[in-house]
C-alpha positions as CSV (number, residue, x, y, z in Angstrom):
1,X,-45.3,-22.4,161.6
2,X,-44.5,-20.5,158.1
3,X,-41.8,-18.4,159.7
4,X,-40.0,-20.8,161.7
5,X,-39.5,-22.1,165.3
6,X,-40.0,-19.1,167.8
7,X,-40.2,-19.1,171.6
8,X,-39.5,-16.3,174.0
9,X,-35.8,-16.3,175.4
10,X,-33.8,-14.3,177.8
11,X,-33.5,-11.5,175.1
12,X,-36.8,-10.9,175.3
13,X,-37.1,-10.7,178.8
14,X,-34.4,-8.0,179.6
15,X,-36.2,-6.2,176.7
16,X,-39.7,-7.0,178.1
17,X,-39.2,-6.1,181.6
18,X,-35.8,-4.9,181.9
19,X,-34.8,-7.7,184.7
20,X,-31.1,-9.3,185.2
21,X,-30.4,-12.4,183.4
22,X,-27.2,-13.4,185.0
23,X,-26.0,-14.0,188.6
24,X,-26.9,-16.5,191.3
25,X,-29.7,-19.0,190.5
26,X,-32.8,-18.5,192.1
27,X,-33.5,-21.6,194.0
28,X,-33.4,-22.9,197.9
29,X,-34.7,-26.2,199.6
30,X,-38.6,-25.8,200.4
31,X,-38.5,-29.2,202.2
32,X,-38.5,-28.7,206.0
33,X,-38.3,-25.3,205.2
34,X,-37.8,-23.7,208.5
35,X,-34.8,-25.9,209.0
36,X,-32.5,-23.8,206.9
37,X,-34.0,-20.3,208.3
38,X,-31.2,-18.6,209.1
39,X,-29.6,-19.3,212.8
40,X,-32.2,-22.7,212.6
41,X,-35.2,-20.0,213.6
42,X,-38.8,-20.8,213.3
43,X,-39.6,-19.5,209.6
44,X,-42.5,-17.3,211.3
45,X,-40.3,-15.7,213.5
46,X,-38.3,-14.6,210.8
47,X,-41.4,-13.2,209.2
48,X,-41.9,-11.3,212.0
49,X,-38.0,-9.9,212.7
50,X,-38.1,-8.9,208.9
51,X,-41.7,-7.6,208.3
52,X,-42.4,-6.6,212.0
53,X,-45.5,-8.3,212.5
54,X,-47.4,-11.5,211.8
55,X,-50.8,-12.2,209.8
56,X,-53.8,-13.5,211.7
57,X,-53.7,-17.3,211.9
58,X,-57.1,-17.2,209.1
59,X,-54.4,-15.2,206.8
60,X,-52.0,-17.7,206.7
61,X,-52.3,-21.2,204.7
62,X,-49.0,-23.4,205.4
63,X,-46.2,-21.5,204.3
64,X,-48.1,-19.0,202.4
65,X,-50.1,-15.6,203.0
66,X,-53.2,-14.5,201.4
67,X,-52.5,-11.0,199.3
68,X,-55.3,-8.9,200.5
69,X,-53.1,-8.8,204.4
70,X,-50.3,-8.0,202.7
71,X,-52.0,-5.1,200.5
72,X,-53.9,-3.7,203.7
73,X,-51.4,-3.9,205.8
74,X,-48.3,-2.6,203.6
75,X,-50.3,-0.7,200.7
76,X,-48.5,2.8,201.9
77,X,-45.4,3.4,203.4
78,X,-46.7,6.3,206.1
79,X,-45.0,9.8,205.9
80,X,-41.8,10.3,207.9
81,X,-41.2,7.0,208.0
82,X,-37.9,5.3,209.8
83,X,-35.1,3.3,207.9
84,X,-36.2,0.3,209.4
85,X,-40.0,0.9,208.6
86,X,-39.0,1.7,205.0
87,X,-36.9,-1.2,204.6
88,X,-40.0,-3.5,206.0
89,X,-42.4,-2.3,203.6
90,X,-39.7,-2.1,200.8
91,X,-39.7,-6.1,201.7
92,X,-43.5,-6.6,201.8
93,X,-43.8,-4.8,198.4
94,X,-41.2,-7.2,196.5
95,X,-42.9,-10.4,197.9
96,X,-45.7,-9.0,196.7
97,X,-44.3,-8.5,193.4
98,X,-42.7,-11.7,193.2
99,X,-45.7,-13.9,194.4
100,X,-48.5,-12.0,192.3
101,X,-46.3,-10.9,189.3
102,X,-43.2,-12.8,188.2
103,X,-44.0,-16.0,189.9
104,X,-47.6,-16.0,190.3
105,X,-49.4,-19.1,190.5
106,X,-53.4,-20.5,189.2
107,X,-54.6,-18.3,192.3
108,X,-52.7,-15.0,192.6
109,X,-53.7,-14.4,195.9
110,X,-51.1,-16.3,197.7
111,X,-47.8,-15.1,198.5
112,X,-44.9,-18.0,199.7
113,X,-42.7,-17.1,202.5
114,X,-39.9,-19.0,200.5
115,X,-39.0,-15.6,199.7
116,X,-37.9,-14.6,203.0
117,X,-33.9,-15.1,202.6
118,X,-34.2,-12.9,199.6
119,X,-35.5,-9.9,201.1
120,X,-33.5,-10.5,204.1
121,X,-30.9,-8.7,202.6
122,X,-31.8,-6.2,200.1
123,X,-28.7,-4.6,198.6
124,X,-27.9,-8.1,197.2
125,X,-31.3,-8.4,195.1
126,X,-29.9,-7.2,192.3
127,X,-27.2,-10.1,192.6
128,X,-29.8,-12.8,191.2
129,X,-30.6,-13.7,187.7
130,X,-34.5,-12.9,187.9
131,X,-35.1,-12.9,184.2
132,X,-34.0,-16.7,183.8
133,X,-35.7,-17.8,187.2
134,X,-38.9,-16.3,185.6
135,X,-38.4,-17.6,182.1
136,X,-38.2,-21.2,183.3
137,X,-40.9,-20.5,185.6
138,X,-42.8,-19.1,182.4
139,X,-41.4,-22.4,180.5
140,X,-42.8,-24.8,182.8
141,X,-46.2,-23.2,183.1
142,X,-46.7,-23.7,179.7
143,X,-45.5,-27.0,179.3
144,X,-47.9,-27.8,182.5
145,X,-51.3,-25.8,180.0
146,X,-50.7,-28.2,177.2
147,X,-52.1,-31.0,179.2
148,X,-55.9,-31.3,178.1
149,X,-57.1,-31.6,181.7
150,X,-55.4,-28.5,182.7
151,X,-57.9,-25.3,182.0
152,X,-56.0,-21.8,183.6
153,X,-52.7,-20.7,183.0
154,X,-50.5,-19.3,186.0
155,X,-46.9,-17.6,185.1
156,X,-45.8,-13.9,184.0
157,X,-48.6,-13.8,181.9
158,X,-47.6,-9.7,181.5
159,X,-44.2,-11.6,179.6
160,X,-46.2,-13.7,177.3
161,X,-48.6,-11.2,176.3
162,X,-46.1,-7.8,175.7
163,X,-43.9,-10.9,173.9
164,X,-47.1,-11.6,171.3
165,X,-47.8,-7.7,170.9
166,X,-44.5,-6.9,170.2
167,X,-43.4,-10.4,167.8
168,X,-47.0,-10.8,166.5
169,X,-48.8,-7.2,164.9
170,X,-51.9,-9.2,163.7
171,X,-52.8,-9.3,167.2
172,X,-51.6,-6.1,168.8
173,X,-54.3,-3.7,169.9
174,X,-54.5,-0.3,168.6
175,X,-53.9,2.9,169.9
176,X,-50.8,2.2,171.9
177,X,-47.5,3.0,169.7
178,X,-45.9,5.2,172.5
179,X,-43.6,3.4,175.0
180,X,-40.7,3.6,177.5
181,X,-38.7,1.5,179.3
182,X,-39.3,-1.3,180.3
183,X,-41.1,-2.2,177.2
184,X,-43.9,-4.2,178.7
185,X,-44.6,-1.0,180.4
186,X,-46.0,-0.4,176.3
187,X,-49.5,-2.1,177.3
188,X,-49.7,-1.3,181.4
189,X,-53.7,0.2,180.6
190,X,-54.7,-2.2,177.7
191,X,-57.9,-4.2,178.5
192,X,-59.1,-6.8,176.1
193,X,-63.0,-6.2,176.7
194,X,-65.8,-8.2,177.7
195,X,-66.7,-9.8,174.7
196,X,-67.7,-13.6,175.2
197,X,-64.8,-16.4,176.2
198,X,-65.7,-18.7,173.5
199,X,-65.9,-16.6,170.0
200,X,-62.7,-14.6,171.1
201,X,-60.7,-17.6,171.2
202,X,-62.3,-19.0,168.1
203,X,-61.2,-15.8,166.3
204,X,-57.3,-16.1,168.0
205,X,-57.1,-19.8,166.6
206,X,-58.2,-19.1,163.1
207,X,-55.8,-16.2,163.1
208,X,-53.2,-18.5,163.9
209,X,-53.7,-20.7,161.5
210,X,-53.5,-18.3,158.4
211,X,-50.3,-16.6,159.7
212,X,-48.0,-16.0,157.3
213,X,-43.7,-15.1,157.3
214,X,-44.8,-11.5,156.8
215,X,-46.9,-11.9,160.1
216,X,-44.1,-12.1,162.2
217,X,-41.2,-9.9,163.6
218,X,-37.6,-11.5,164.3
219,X,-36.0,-8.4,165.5
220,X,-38.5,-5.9,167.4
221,X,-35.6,-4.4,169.1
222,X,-33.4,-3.0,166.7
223,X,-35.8,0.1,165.5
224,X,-34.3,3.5,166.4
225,X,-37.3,3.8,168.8
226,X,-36.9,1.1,170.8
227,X,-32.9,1.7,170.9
228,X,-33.7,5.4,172.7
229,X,-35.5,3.8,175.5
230,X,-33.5,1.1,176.2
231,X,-31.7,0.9,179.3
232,X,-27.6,0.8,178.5
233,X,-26.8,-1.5,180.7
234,X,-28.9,-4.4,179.2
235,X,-26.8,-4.2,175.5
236,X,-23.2,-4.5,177.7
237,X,-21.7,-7.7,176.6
238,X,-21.7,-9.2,179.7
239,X,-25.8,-9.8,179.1
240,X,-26.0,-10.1,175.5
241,X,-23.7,-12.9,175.7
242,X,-26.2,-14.9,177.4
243,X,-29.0,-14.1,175.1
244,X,-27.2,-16.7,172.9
245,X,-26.6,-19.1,175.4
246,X,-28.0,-23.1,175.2
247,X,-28.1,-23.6,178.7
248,X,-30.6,-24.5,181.7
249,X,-32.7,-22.3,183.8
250,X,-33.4,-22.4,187.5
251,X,-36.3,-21.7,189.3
252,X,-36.2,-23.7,193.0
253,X,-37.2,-27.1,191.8
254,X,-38.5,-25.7,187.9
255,X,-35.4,-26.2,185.6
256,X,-36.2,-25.5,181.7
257,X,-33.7,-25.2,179.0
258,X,-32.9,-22.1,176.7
259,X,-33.0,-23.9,173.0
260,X,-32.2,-20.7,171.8
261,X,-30.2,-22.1,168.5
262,X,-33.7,-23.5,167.6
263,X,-35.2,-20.2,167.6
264,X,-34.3,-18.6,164.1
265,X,-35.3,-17.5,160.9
266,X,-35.5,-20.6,158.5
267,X,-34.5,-18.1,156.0
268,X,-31.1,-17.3,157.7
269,X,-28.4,-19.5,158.8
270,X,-27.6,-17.3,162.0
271,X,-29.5,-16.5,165.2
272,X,-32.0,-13.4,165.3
273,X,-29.8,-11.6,167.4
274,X,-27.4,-11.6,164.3
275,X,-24.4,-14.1,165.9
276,X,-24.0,-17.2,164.2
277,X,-24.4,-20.0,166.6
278,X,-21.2,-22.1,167.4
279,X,-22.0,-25.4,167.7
280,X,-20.1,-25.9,171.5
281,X,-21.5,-22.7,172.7
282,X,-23.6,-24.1,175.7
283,X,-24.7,-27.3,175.7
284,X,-25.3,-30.3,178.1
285,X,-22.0,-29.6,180.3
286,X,-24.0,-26.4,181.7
287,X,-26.3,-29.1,183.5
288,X,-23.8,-30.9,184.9
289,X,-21.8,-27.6,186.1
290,X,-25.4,-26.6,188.0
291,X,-26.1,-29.9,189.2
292,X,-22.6,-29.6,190.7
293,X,-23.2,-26.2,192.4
294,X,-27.0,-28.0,193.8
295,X,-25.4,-30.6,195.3
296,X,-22.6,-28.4,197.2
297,X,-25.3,-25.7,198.3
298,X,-27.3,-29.3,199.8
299,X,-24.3,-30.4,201.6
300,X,-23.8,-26.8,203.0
301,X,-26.7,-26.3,204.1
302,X,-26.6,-30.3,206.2
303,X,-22.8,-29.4,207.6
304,X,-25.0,-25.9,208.6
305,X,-27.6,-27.6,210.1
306,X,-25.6,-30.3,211.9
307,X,-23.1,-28.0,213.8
308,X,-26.3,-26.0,214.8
C-alpha cells in the first residue's frame, strides 16, 4: 500500500481491548481430551463439579455446547446468591466470552469445553497472555479467508473492525468521537445498516484502492485523549516491551508470528511505537525456546497420566 506495510500487533490489542499480552501461553492437548482432566476424570464430570449441572444430551455436540443453554441457563446470576453459585456463573459467563467473543469460530453458537481447566481456577486468569492467544487466533483466521473457496470469516472480528476505525478514518462511521477504556468499547452500538451485500463491498474495495499516506494513522494512541483513558498498567514496561517483540504466538495448536519490524512507516527508519528495532531483538530462537516448553508440558502431562 502507499503508506507501507501495516498489520495489527499486540499494541493494538492491549489498546483495543485492554487484555494481557504476556504470561503463560494459552494452549493444552485437545487429543483424548478427557485424559488429561484433572485427577484422569471424565471431562463431563468436570463440567458438572465446576458449572453444577450438565446440558441435555441435544445441547451438546462432541466436546462442545450450543450457546443458547448456556445463555438460558446462566444469563443472571439470582439475588443473594452463594460464593459457590457466583463463582459457577462467573465461569459460565467467561466460556461464554471466550467461545463467542475472542475465539469464536464460522458458527458462534458453540462453546468448547477445552476451556474447562481455565476456569477451574479463577484467580489465575489473569496469569495468561490472552491478547497474543487471540492475535494468532485472529492471524490464522485471516490467513484461512484468503483462500478463494473459503466465504465467512470467524475470529475477534470486534479486533479487526475497532483496529480499521481507529487506523483507517476513510472508513470510520460518524457520530462516535466519545470513548473510554477499552477503546473498542468506542463502537459497542455502531450498526453498519442494511444496505445490499454486494454494492457495499464494491464501494470498500474501490476505497481501498485510492488510499493514500494521508489516509492512514501510524500512531492513534498518542493523542491526549486517548492517553486519559488509558489504563496505567498497559504503558508499564513490562508490556510495552513486547509490543516490539518478533516472536511467535500461541493459541492451542494456532501459532502465528508477530513481524512487527515489518510494520512501519516507509518514511521512518524506526518502529511506530518510536523504538528503533534492534536487529537480535526476537527472532527465530523464541520458537525454539516455546517448542522446548511444548514438549516438557507433553511429557508432563504422559509421566501424569501414567502414574495415574
Amino acid at each position: 500500500m502507499p503508506f507501507g506495510e501495516c498489520t495489527i500487533t499486540l499494541q493494538d490489542v492491549a489498546y483495543q481491548l485492554g487484555l494481557p499480552v504476556d504470561g503463560r501461553y494459552v494452549s493444552g492437548c485437545l487429543t483424548d481430551f478427557y485424559v488429561y482432566i484433572e485427577g484422569g476424570r471424565p471431562a463431563w464430570q468436570w463440567f458438572h463439579e465446576l458449572l453444577g449441572m450438565l446440558p441435555p444430551a441435544n445441547q451438546i455436540q462432541k466436546f462442545a455446547v450450543n450457546c443458547t443453554w448456556f445463555q438460558e441457563t446462566f444469563g443472571e446470576c439470582p439475588e443473594g446468591a452463594d460464593e459457590e453459585t457466583v463463582r459457577r456463573f462467573a465461569r459460565a459467563y467467561i466460556m461464554m466470552l471466550l467461545g463467542t467473543q475472542l475465539f469464536a469460530d464460522k458458527s458462534s453458537n458453540r462453546i468448547h469445553i477445552r476451556w474447562l481447566p481455565f476456569v477451574a481456577r479463577l484467580e489465575e486468569m489473569g496469569g495468561y497472555s490472552w491478547g497474543s492467544a487471540e492475535l494468532a487466533w485472529l492471524y490464522r483466521c485471516m490467513c484461512r479467508v484468503a483462500n478463494r473457496h473459503v466465504v465467512k470469516l470467524a475470529g475477534p472480528l470486534q479486533l479487526l473492525q475497532s483496529w480499521i476505525f481507529w487506523q483507517f478514518p476513510a472508513f470510520r462511521p460518524t457520530g462516535y468521537d466519545a470513548f473510554s477504556w477499552p477503546l473498542a468499547s468506542r463502537w459497542s452500538g455502531y450498526n453498519h445498516g442494511i444496505s445490499e451485500k454486494g454494492p457495499r463491498v464494491q464501494m470498500a474495495r474501490l476505497r481501498i484502492d485510492l488510499l493514500q499516506a494521508r489516509d492512514f494513522i501510524w500512531m492513534p494512541y498518542s493523542t491526549p485523549d486517548v492517553l486519559q483513558v488509558v489504563h496505567p498498567e498497559v504503558l508499564e514496561p513490562r508490556h510495552t516491551m513486547l509490543w516490539r517483540c518478533v516472536t511467535s504466538l500461541i493459541y492451542f495448536a494456532v501459532v502465528e508470528w508477530h513481524q512487527v519490524d515489518r510494520t512501519r512507516d516507509p518514511h521512518k527508519s524506526s518502529w511506530p511505537g518510536g523504538i528503533s528495532m534492534e536487529r537480535d531483538f526476537g527472532g527465530s530462537h523464541f520458537l525454539d525456546e516455546i517448542t522446548t516448553m511444548l514438549q516438557e508440558d507433553e511429557a508432563a502431562r504422559r509421566r501424569g497420566h501414567r502414574e495415574r
